[in-house]
C-alpha atoms as one frame of an Amber mdcrd trajectory, in Angstrom:
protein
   0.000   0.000   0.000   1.448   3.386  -0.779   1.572   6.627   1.096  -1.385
   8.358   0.330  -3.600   4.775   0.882  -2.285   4.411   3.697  -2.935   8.188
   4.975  -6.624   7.566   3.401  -7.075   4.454   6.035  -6.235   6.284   8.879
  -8.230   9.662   8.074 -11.412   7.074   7.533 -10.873   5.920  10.991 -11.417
   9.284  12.578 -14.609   9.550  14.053 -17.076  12.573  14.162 -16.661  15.326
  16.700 -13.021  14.469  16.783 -10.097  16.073  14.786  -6.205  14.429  14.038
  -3.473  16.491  13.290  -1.105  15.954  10.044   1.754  15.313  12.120  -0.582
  12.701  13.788  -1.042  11.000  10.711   2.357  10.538   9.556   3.087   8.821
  12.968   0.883   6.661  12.681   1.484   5.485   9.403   5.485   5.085  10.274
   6.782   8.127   8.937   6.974  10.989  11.356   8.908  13.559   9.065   6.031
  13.643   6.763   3.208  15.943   8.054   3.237  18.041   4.625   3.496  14.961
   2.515  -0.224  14.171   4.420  -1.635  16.981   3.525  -0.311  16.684  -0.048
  -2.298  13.053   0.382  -5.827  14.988   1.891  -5.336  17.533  -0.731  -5.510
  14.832  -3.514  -7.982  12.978  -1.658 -10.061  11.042  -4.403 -12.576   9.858
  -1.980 -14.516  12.703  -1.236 -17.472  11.403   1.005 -15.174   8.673   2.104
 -12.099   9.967   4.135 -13.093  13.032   6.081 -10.102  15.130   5.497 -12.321
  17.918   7.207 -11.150  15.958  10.543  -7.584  16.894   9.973  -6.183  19.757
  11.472  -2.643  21.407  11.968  -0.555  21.082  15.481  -2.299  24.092  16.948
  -5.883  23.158  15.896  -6.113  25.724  12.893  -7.335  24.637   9.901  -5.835
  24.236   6.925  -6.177  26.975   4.252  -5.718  24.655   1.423  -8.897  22.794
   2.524  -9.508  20.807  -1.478 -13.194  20.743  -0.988 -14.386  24.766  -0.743
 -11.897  26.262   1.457 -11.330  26.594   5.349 -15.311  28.219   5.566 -16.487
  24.370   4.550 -14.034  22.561   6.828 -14.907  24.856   9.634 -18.735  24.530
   9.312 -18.452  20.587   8.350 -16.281  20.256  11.727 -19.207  22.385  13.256
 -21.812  20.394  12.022 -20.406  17.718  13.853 -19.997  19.083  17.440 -16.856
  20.642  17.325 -16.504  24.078  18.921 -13.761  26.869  17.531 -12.276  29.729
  20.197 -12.299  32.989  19.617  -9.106  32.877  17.493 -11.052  30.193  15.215
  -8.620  27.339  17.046 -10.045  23.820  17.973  -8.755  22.640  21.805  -6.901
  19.868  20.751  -7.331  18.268  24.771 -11.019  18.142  23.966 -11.158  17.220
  20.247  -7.768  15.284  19.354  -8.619  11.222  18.470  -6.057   9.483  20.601
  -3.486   7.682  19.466  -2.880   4.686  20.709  -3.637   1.138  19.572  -7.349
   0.530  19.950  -8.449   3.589  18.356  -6.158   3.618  15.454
């Protein structure tokens, strides 16, 4: 399986009302230097509907402004939809929202 497959499988495992960061991601595929090379992955994502890419968020719980499907505006309001509250400064708290990563839940 290559890279971006294997980014796809863990973004599908992400549950609603919970987020994962890109640096996340690449950790838990084996290959921690790769954060960017994840987003590259959600940016091509050809599942749309599929892997929530929505659920992925950077290390301080922004989102990302190269969201592929309408911009941060449709991330942010998808997220919404699905119980997640932003602060003031449009940041997610990551100790409320951030899957955990440890063996039974990835």
């Amino acid at each position: 399986m290559g890279f971006f497959e294997k980014v796809y499988e863990v973004v599908k495992r992400i549950p609603k009302g919970k987020v994962a960061t890109y640096g996340q991601i690449a950790r838990i595929i084996g290959e921690p230097r790769k954060a960017k090379i994840v987003g590259w992955a959600l940016h091509s994502n050809p599942y749309k509907g599929i892997v929530p890419c929505h659920r992925v968020v950077n290390r301080n719980g922004e989102l990302s402004g190269g969201f592929a499907f309408g911009g941060m505006e449709i991330q942010r309001k998808l997220l919404e939809d699905e119980g997640i509250i932003f602060d003031e400064s449009g940041r997610i708290n990551l100790r409320k929202y951030l899957r955990k990563e440890n063996g039974s839940e990835y």
